[in-house]
N, C-alpha and C positions, 0 to 999 in steps of 0.2 A: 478626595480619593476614597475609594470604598475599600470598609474592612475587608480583612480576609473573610471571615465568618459571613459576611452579608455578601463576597463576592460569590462564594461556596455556594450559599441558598437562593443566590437568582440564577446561575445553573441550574443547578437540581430541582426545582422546583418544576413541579406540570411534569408536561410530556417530554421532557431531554432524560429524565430521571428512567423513564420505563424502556426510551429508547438507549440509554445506556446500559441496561441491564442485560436486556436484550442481546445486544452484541453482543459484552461483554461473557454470555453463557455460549453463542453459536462462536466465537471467536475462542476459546476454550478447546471446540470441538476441530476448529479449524486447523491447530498447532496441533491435536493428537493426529485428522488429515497427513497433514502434511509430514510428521515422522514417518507416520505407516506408506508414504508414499518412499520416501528416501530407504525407509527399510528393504521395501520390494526392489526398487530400481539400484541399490549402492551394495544393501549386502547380502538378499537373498538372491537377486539374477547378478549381482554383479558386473554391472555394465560399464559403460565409461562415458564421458561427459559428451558427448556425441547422441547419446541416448536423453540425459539430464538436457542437454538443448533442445530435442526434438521437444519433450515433455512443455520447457520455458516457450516454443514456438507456440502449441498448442493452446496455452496461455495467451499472448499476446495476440495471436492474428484478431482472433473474434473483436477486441480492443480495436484495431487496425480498421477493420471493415465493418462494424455493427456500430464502435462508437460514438460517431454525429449521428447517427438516425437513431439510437437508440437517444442520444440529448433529445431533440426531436420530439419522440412520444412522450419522454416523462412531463416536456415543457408543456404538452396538450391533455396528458390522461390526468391522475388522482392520485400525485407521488405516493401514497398512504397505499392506497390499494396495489399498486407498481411494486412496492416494497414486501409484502402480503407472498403476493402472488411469485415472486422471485425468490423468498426463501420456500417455499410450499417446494416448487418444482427444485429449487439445489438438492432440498432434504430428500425429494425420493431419489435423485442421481447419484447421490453419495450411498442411499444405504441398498442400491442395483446392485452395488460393487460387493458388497458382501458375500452373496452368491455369484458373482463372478468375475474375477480379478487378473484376467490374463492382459498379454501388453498391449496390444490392442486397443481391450476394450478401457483400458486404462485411459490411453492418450483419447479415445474418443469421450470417455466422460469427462474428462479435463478440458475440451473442447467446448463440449454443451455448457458445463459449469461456466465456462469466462463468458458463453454469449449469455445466459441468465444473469450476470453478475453486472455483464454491461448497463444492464438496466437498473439494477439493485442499486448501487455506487453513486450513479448521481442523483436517484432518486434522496437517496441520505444524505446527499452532501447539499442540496438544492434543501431541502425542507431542515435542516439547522437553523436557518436565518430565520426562518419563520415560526421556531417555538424557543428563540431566548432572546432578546433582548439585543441590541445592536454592542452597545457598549463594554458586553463581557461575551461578546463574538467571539474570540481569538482563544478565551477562556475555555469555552462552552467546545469550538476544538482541539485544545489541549488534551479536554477530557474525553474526546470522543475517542483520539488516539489511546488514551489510557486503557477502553475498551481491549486493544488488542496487548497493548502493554504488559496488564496485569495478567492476561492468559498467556504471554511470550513467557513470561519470566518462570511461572511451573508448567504450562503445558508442554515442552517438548519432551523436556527429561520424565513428567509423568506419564509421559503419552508412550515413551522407549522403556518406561517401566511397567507398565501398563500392556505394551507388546510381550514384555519376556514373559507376567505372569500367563497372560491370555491368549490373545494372538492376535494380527494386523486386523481381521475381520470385528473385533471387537471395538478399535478404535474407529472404526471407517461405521459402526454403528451410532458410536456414541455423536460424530461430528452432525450423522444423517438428522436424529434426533432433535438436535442442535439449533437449527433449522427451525422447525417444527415451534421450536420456544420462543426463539426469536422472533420467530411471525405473531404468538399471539400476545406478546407484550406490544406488538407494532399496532396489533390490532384494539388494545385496550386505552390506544393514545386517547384523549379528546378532538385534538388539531386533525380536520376534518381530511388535508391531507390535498385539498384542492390548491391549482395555480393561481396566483392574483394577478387581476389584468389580465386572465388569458384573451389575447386574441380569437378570434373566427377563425377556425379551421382552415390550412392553408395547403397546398401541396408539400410534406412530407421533405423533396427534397428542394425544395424554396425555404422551408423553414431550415432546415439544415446549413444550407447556403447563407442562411440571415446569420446564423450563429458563427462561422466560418470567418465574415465577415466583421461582422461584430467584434474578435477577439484580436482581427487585423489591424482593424481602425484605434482600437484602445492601445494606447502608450504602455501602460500599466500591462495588461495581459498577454502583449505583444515582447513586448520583454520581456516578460518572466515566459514565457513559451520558446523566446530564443533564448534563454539562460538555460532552464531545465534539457531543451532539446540538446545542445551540443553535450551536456552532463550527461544526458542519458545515451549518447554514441558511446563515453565511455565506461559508463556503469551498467548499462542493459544487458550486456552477455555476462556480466560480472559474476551472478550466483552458481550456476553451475561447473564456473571454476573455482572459484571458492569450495565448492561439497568436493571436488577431486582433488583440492589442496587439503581437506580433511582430512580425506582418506589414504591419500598416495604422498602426501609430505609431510604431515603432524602423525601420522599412523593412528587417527582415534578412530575408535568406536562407534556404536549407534548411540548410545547412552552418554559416552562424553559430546556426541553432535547435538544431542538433547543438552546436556548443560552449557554449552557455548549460548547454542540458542537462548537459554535462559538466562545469559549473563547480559546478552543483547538486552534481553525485555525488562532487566533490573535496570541498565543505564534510559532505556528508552521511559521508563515510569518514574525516575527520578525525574527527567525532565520536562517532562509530561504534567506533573505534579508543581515543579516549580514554576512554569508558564501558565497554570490554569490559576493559581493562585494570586501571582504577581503581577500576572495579565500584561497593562500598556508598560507595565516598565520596564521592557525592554524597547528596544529600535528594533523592528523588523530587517532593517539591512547589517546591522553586525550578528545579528542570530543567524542569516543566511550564509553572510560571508564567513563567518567566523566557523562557522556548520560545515562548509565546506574546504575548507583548509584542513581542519579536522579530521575529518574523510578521508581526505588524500594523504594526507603525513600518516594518519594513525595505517592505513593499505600498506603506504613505503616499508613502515617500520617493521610490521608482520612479517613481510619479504624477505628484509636483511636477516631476523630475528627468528626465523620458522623453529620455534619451541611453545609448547604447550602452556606454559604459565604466562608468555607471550600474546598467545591467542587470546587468553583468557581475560588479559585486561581489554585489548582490543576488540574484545565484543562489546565490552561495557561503553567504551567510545564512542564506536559506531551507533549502538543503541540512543546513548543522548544526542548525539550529533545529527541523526538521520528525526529525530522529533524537533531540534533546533530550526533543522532545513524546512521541512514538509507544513507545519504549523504557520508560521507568518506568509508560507505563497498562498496556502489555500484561505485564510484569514481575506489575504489581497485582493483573490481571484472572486472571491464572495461578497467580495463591497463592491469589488468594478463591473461585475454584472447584474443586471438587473435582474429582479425574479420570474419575469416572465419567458426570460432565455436563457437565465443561469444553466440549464440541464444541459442545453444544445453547445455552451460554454464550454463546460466539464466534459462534456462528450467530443470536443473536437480538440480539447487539450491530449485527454485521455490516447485520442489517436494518433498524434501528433508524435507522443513519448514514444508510441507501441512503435512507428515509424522507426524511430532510431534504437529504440533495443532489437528491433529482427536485425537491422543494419548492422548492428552490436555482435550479437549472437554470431554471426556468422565470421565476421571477419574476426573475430576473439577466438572464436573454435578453429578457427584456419591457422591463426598467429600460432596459439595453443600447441600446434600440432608438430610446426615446427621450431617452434625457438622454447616451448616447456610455460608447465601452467605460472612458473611463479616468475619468468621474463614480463609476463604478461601482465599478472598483477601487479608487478614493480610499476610499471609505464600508466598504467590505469592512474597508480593514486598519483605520481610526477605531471602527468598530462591534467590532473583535478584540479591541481593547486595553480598550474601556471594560466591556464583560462579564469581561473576564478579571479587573479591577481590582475588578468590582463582587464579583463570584464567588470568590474569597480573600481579599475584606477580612470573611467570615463565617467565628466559628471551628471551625465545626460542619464545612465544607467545608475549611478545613485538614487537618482530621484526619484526614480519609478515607487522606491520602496518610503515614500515618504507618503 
């Protein structure tokens, strides 16, 4: 077994090291983003989660309808250059906003940003395998996640701190910026950034169709695609009632939704930290399952319990649990695909979720309307636990994760 100390330095080591930093500064900007975005929509217009869905729509669709074609071109272009070029154009979309931030043009940069991102995303998740080492895979995304980790845990509340001295226009500059740095540590890799095995150019929606396929026919991705998708029926509309459970049942703040947030990215970087470290010692099917019970109980608990010192541990849960979950499928989904399709892989997973959170979105905003946000969130985490129980008491779906 490899030390700690020598599993630490065949991560870091090369191009994971510049591509980690990299996020880890535009991921920074992302959490200040995303306050100044809940600041305009929760407490300067005031709106209600009707609005916060339309915002999560805007999000999602470009995922729905960009993401197998978008796998598609990364599988054929120069993920390295793909990656470049995707944060170049977010950075000027985020810092448009600066000079004009009405709601509108809001929802429409939020738009353009998820259909640039669709390309970004698995451009980065495709080119992992190909700058660490197969054997501290799982390691090397631990850490990738610690990127957003370590800026979850101070960015919100700096970012709500950061609003009060300055003002939203300030953080939606620094995220712009953000961008811009990211790209050129992307650009200082070595790893030249090209597909191996690329095939001969093929029809665009043939290649699509191959990946589509591809993910049908594997046991392994085919499963974790039916496990995550019915997860995501009940967790996709989830966020935006959760910010109106901040607001309209816990009575916090903008700066205490900044520290929640930050309690999330303390539990998420502990465990982010122990999995990069510890690597194969864990089972990939008790981190999932075990991930997901967790989920659902700790959701339950919030419900009955709606008090603030309440909250506050349950961020920290969800935090490690939501790194427990996410780490060992994308680990899975990056061994059962090869690299020459991995992107179209990732890209038609990616669509697949966006399927069932609009599905989500809506009928949770409906539910919401009539029976109240926290009926809602009760049934969410009840309904987590008993598919998750139902769904590895089969031993066909054990296996997958072996």
């Amino acid at each position: 077994m490899l030390s700690k100390d020598s599993n630490l330095r065949r991560v870091f080591r090369g191009d994971f090291s510049k591509l980690w930093v990299g996020q880890l500064i535009s991921n920074f900007g992302d959490n200040f983003f995303y306050i100044g975005l809940m600041a305009t929509i929760l407490y300067r217009m005031k709106l209600g989660a009707e609005y916060l869905g339309l915002l999560m729509v805007m999000m999602a669709v470009p995922t729905l309808v960009f993401g197998p074609i978008a796998g598609s071109y990364v599988d054929r272009w120069n993920r390295k250059h793909v990656m470049i070029v995707a944060d170049i154009l977010r950075g000027m979309i985020v810092l448009s906003l600066v000079f004009y931030a009405e709601l509108w043009y809001i929802y429409g940069s939020i738009f353009m940003l998820a259909v640039v991102s669709r390309f970004f995303y698995p451009a980065q998740t495709a080119i992992i395998p190909d700058i660490v080492d197969k054997d501290v895979l799982m390691s090397a995304n631990s850490f990738s996640q610690t990127t957003y980790m370590l800026s979850a845990i101070l960015g919100p509340a700096l970012g709500a701190a950061l609003i009060g001295f300055f003002s939203i226009d300030f953080v939606f500059f620094f995220d712009g910026i953000s961008f811009f740095i990211s790209a050129f540590f992307i650009l200082i890799m070595r790893f030249s950034g090209a597909v191996k095995n690329r095939k001969k150019k093929e029809n665009v929606w043939k290649e699509t169709l191959e990946g589509i396929s591809f993910s049908r026919k594997s046991p392994v991705i085919r499963g974790i695609m039916i496990y995550v998708f019915v997860l995501m029926l009940f967790f996709g509309g989830f966020s935006p009632l959760f910010m109106i459970f901040i607001r309209d049942v816990l009575k916090l703040g903008l700066f205490q939704l900044g520290v929640l947030q930050g309690l999330q990215g303390v539990g998420s970087l502990i465990a982010s930290l122990v999995i990069g470290i510890l690597g194969a010692a864990f089972s990939k099917k008790n981190m999932v399952f075990g991930a997901s019970l967790t989920i659902g109980a700790t959701l339950s608990v919030l419900v009955i319990f709606p008090y603030p010192f309440v909250a506050f541990q349950a961020m920290a849960f969800f935090g490690i649990s939501v790194v427990f979950f996410n780490t060992p499928l994308t680990t899975l989904l990056q061994e059962a695909a090869p690299d020459n399709i991995r992107g179209r892989v990732f890209g038609a997973f990616g669509a697949l979720m966006q399927v069932a959170a609009l599905t989500s979105m809506a009928v949770e905003s409906i539910a919401a309307g009539i029976l109240g946000v926290s009926i809602v969130m009760f049934f969410v985490g009840i309904l987590t636990i008993t598919f998750s129980l139902a769904f590895f008491s089969k031993k066909k779906n054990r296996e997958i994760f072996r």
